[in-house]
C-alpha positions, -999 to 999 in steps of 0.1 A, spaced: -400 807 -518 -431 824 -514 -418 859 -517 -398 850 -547 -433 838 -562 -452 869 -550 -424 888 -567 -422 869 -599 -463 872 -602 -461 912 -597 -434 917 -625 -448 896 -649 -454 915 -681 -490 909 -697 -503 879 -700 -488 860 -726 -499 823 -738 -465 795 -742 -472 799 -784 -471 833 -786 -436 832 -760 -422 805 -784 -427 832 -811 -415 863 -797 -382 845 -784 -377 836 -822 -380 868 -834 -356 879 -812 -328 857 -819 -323 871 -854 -311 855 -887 -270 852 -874 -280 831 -843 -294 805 -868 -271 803 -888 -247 796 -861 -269 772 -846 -269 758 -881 -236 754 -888 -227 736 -859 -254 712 -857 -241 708 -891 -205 701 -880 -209 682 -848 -210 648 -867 -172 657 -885 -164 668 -856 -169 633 -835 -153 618 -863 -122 632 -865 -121 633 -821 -124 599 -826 -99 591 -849 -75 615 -826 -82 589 -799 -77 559 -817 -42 571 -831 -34 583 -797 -46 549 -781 -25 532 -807 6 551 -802 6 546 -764 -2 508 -769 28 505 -796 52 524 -770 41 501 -741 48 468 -766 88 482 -772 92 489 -741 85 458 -719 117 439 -732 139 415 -707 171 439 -706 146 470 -703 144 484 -665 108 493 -654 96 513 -627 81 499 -602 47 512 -600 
């Protein structure tokens, strides 16, 4: 560990304060990587709505299926 700090102290480039590292690694990200970061920030919430209307049809399904099938005259499996 303490040649892995020694290390990361002697390739250190300038000395640089956490503002002015918050700036320079927004410049660097360009106008395409916000707008993508945009865009699905924007769409996460459709998206959870319609994952969780997928689940509920698919839970309803499977619950409807199990219903028809647990008849007298129907064999089960065992398990």
């Amino acid at each position: 560990m303490l040649a892995g700090l020694v290390a990361s102290l002697l390739f250190r480039s300038g000395k640089m304060n956490a503002t002015s590292r918050l700036t320079t690694a927004k410049k660097e990200h360009g106008i395409m990587l916000g707008l993508l970061s945009l865009a699905f920030s924007l769409s996460k919430p459709a998206l959870k709505v319609y994952a969780t209307k997928l689940l509920k049809d698919y839970l309803a399904r499977r619950l409807t299926a199990g219903q028809r099938s647990n008849h007298a005259n129907t064999r089960t499996p065992p398990y």
